[in-house]
C-alpha positions as a Markdown table, in Angstrom:
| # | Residue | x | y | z |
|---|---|---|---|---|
| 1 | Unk | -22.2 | -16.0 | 13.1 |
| 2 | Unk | -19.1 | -13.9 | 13.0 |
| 3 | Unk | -18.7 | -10.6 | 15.8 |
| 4 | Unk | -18.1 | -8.0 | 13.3 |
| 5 | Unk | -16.0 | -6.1 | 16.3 |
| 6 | Unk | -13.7 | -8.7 | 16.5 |
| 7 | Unk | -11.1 | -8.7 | 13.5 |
| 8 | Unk | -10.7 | -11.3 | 11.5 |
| 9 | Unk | -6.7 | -12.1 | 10.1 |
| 10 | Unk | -5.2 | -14.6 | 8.3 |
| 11 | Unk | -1.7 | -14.9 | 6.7 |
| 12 | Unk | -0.7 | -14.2 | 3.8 |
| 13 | Unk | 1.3 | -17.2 | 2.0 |
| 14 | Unk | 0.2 | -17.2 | -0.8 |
| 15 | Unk | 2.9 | -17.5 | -3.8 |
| 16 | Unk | 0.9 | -14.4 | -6.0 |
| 17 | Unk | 0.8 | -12.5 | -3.0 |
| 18 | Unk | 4.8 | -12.8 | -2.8 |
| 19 | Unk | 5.4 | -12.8 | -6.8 |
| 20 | Unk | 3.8 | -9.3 | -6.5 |
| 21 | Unk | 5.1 | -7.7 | -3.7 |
| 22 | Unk | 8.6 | -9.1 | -5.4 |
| 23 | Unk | 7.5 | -7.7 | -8.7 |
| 24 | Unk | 7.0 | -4.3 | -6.6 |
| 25 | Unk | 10.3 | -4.1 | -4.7 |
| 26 | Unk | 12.0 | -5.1 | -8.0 |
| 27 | Unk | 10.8 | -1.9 | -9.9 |
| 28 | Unk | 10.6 | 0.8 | -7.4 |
| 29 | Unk | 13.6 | 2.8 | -6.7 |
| 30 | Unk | 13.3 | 2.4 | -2.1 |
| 31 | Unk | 12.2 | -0.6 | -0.3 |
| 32 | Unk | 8.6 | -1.1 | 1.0 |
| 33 | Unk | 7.3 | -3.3 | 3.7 |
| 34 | Unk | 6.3 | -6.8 | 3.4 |
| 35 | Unk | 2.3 | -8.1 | 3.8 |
| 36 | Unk | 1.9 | -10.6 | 6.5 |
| 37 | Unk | -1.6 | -10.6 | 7.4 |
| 38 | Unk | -4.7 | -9.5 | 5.8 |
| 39 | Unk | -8.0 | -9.5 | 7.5 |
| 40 | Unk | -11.5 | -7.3 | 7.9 |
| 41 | Unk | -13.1 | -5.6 | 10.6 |
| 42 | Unk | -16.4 | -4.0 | 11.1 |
| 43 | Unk | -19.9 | -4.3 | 9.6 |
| 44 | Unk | -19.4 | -4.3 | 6.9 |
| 45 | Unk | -16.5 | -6.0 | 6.7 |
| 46 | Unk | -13.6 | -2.9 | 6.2 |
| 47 | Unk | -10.0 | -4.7 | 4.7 |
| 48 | Unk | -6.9 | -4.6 | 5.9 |
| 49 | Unk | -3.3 | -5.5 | 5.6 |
| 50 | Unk | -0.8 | -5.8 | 8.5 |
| 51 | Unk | 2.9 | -5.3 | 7.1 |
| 52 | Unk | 6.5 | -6.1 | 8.9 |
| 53 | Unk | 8.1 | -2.8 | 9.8 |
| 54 | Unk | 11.4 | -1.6 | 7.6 |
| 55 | Unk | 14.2 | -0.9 | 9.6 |
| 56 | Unk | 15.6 | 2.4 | 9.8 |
| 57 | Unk | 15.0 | 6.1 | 11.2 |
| 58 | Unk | 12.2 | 8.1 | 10.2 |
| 59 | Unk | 13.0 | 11.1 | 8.0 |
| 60 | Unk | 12.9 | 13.8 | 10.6 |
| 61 | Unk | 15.2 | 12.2 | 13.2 |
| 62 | Unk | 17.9 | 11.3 | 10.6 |
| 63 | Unk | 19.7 | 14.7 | 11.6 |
| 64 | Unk | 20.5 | 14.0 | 7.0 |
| 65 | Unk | 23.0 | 17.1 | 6.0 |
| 66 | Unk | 22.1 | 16.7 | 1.8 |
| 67 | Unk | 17.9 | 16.5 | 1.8 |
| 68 | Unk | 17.9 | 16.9 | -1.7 |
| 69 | Unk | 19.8 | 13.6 | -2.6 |
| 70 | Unk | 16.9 | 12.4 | 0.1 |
| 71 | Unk | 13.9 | 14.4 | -1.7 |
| 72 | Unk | 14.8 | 13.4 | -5.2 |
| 73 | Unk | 15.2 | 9.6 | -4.1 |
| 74 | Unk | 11.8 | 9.9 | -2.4 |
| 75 | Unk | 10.0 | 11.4 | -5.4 |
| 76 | Unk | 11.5 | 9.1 | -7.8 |
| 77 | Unk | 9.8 | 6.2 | -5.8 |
| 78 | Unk | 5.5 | 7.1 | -6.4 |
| 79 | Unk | 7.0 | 7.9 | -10.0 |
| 80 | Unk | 8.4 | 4.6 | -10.1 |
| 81 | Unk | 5.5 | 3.2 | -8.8 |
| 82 | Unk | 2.6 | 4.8 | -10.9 |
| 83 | Unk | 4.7 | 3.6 | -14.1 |
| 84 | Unk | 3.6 | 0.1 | -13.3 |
| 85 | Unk | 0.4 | -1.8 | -15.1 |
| 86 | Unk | -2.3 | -2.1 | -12.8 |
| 87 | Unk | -2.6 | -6.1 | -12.0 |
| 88 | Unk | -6.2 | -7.2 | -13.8 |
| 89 | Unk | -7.0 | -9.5 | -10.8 |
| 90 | Unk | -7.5 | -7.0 | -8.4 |
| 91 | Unk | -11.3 | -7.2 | -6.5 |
| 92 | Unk | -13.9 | -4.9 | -7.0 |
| 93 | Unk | -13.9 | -2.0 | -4.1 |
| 94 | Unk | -17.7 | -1.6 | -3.4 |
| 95 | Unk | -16.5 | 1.4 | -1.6 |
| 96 | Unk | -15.0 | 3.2 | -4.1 |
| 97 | Unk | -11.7 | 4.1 | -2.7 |
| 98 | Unk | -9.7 | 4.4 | -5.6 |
| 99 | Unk | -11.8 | 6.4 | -7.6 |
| 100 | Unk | -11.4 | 10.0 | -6.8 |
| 101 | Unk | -14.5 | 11.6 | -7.7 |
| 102 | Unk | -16.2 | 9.6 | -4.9 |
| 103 | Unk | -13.8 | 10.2 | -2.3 |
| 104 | Unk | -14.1 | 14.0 | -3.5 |
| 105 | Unk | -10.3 | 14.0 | -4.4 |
| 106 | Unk | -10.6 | 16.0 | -7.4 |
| 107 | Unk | -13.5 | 17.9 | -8.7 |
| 108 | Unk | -14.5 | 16.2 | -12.4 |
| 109 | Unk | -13.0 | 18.0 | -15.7 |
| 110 | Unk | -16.1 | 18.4 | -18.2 |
């Protein structure tokens, strides 16, 4: 049996991991990390991914004179993003993290 505090990982190598993330960087307008390990934790078992950091200087250290350029380039990117097709293969979430009226996101429009 399996220690639920211990994590477990494995690598991701798979070729429709990469085809996606590809497929992702390919129509979104700023870069985004790449998966190399995915794994759970806990009891029961939580996922998680474990992504390679992007190079770079975060936001508020980058001393940037023209923020707007910055602020439009990061808007465009969840707009970018959100205008994708949801893939059809993705698992079922048990917890119900995606859908907002569990989480308590938004209240439900009758």
């Amino acid at each position: 049996m399996t220690n639920p505090a211990i994590p477990t990982i494995r690598a991701l190598s798979s070729n429709a991991c990469a085809a996606r993330h590809r497929g992702i960087a390919a129509s979104v307008t700023l870069p985004i990390p790449v998966p190399l390990h995915q794994g759970t934790f806990g009891d029961p078992p939580w996922p998680f991914l474990g992504f390679r950091f992007l190079p770079g200087t975060e936001l508020v250290h980058a001393g940037l004179e023209d923020r707007t350029r910055v602020a439009r380039d990061i808007g465009r990117f969840p707009a970018a993003l959100h205008a994708m097709p949801a893939p059809g293969d993705l698992p079922v979430d048990p917890f119900g993290r995606a859908d907002i009226a569990i989480r308590g996101g938004c209240p439900s429009v009758a």
